[in-house]
Structure formats: structure tokens, C-alpha cells
N, C-alpha and C positions, 0 to 999 in steps of 0.2 A: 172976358174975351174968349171968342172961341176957341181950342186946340184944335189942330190939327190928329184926322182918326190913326192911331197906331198899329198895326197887326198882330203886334206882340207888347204887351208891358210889363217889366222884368222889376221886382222890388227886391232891392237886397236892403240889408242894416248897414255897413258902413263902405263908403263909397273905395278904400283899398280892397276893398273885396273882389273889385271887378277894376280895378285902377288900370291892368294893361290898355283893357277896353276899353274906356274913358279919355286914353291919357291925350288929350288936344282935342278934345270935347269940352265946349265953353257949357256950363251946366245955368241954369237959372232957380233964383233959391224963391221959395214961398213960406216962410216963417221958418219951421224946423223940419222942411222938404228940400230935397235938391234931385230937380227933374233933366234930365241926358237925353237928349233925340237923337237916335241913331240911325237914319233913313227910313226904315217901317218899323221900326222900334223905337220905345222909349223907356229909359232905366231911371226907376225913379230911388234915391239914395232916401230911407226914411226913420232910420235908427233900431236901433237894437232891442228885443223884446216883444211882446207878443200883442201890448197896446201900440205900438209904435208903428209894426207893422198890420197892422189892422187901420188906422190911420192913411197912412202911407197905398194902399188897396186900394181902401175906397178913393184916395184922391184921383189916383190914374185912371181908376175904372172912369169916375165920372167925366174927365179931363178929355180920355183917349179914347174910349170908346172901343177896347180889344178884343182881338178874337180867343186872346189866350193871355193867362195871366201866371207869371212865372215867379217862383219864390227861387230866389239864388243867393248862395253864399257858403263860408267855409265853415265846416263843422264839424263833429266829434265821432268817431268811430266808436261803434259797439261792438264791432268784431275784432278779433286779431290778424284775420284775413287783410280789413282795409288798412292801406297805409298810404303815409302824407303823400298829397297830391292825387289821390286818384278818385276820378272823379263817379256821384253814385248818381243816379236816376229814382226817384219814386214812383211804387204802383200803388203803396197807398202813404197816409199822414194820420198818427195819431195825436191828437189833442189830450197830454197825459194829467190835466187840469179837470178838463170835464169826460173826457172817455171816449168822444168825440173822436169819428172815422172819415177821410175822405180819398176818395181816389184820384190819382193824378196820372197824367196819359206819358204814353214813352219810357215806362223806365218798370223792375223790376224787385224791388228792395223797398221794406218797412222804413218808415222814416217816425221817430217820436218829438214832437215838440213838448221843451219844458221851460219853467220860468227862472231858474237858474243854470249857471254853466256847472257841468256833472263829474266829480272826479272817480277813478279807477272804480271803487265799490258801487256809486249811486249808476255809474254804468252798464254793471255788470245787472246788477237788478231791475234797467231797464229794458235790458236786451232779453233778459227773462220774463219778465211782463207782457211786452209787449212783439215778443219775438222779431224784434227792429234790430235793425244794420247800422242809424243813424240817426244822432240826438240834435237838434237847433233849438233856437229857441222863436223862431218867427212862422216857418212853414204853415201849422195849421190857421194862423189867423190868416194869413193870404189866400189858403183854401177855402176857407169861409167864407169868405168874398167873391169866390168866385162862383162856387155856390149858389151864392145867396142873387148872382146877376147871370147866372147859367154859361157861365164860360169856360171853356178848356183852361182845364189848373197841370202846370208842371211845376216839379220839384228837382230840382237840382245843385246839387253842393259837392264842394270841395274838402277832402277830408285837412284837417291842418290841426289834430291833434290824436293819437292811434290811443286804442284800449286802456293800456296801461300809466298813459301820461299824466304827471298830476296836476293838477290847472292852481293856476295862483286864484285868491281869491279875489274875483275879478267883477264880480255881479255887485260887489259897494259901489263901484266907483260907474255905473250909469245910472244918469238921471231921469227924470221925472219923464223926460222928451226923448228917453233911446240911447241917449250922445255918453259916448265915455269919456271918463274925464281924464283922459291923459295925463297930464300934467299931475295931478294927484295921485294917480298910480305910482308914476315914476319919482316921484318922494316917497310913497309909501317902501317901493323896493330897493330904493336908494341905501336905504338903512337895515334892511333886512336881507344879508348873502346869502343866506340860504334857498331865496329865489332866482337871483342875478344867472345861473345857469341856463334856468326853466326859462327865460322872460327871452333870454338870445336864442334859445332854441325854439320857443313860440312863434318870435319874430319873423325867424330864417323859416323855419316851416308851415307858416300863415303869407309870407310872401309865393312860396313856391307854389301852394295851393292856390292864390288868385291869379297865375299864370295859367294855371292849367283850368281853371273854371272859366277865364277869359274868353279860353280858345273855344271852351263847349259848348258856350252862352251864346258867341257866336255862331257856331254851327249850327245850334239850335233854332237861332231867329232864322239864318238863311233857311233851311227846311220848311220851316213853318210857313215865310212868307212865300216859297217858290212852292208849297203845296198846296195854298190860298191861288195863286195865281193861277198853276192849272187847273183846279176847281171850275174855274171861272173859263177857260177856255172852249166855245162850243165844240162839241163830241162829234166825230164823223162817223 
């Protein structure tokens, strides 16, 4: 069945990322996809990781047919500058896997993709490699994508963990398909206090963050689409 053409298609890893956004938006799932129309947009929910959202890419690309393919979601500061909630733009994306560089439009700050989530040290040594502001772990494969189908690529996230925070270990508990397993984190921390701190203040500060990337995601598609539109306007 054909789709309907999108203006913007926005791929984040887990759908509370952008949940204000969403929230009374009826989504429709396609195995381990969950696609969101949003009038000239479409946010497609595709999991966590950098097979996941490479996945997740190509389906929208082919589905919607966009003029601009956007990586969104909350992520890990490498500065001490950024802190939760605020939100960063990319001018480029580095792929810290293969070395891999791409640029993305609108924004002003190094982004690095990795394939684990990074605590205080493995941060600190990313922000020195790569001279990047901000760690995810999906951005470059979405850039790739765009890439590779010649589309305007943005990067855009929400910080929801600053420099020095220490991340529980959270990279066991996603599967094959992106998806975290909740439910078995929260036995894992159930039993171990020494995180039950870190896990409330991830919470409270991963929510705050998808409020605020809500707001930007949206401002972003409006732009994008009312700068499409005048495009299109004959010039006097």
C-alpha cells in the first residue's frame, strides 16, 4: 500500500523520547516499527542502536519519500557546558565504529555515534577524539541513509545525562530488535541500591529532556515545511 509523501521523517529509538509529541497520536506498528503522522511529517519509533536505526531509515525513506530525514532523541553530553534538557543541533556526525563523517544542516556542534552507552571516562575520551559535544548511539546510521538517498539529514537531541553522570549498565538489557527490556532492568536494580538514586534521577531527567526536544522537533518540522512551501511559491 502506498504512503502518503512526508516533508520531514523524524526516526528516534524509543517512542518516550518524543512522547509530549505523540501523545494522542494513534501510531500504526509494522513488526518491530512504529510509524506517527504528523500532518507533513512522519516520526517513525524504530529502536535503540545503530542496526535498529538504520532499519528504521530505510523504512521511512522508502515508505515517505522525504525531503529531510531527521535523527532525534535524548543523549549524553560531553561537555560540562551542556546540561539536562538543553537542546543541541549537529553540523556534523561522527560514526566512532568506522570513522565515518557526515554533515547535517541547521545546527552547530559535533555529534559522535557509539555502540554502547558511555560513562564519565569513556566520555571524556570521546570529546577528546573526536572533538564532539554529544554522544548517541543511532545518529550516524540515519545520516547514512540519507546519504546514501541524497536527502537533507538533521541531528537533533536532548541532553538527559551531563559529563559526569554515571550511567547504570544499560546496554545488556537491549535486544536483538533495539527494544529495552524494561522489566528486566527493573529486577536487575531492584536488588542492587546503589543504583535506585541514579535510575530516579535518569528518569526525572530523561523526562524533562523529551519535553524539551518535543517542543524543537516540532519547530523544526514547522520550518522545514513552511520553507518547502515558499520554495514553491512563484517569485514576483
Amino acid at each position: 500500500m502506498a504512503m502518503p509523501h512526508k516533508s520531514v521523517a523524524v526516526v528516534v529509538a524509543m517512542r518516550r523520547e518524543l512522547g509530549p509529541l505523540l501523545r494522542g497520536v494513534r501510531g500504526r506498528r509494522e513488526e518491530s516499527l512504529e510509524f506517527f503522522e504528523l500532518g507533513s511529517a512522519v516520526v517513525l519509533v524504530g529502536g535503540i542502536g545503530r542496526i535498529a536505526a538504520l532499519r528504521a531509515a530505510q523504512a521511512v525513506v522508502a515508505r515517505y519519500s522525504p525531503t529531510m530525514l531527521v535523527s532525534a532523541g535524548i543523549a549524553g553530553a560531553l561537555t560540562a557546558t551542556l546540561k539536562v534538557g538543553d537542546i543541541v543541533r549537529g553540523s556534523e556526525v561522527v560514526d566512532a565504529d568506522s570513522g565515518a563523517r557526515f554533515m547535517a544542516s541547521g545546527g552547530e556542534s559535533v555529534m559522535v555515534t557509539v555502540s554502547s552507552v558511555s560513562g564519565p571516562a569513556e566520555k571524556r575520551t570521546l570529546a577528546d577524539r573526536y572533538k564532539a559535544d554529544v554522544v548517541d548511539m543511532e545518529s550516524a546510521a540515519v545520516a547514512a541513509v540519507a546519504r546514501e538517498h541524497g536527502i537533507e539529514f538533521s541531528a537533533i537531541k536532548a541532553i538527559s545525562d551531563e559529563l559526569d553522570f554515571d550511567m547504570p549498565p544499560m546496554a545488556r538489557f537491549i535486544d536483538g530488535n533495539g527494544k529495552f527490556a524494561t522489566a528486566r532492568f527493573a529486577t536487575y536494580v531492584a536488588i542492587r541500591p546503589k543504583w535506585w538514586s541514579t535510575v530516579r534521577k535518569l528518569r526525572a531527567d530523561s523526562n524533562r529532556a523529551s519535553v524539551n526536544l518535543s517542543h524543537a522537533v516540532k519547530h523544526l518540522i514547522e520550518v522545514h515545511v513552511n520553507s518547502t512551501l515558499e520554495s514553491k511559491l512563484p517569485r514576483k
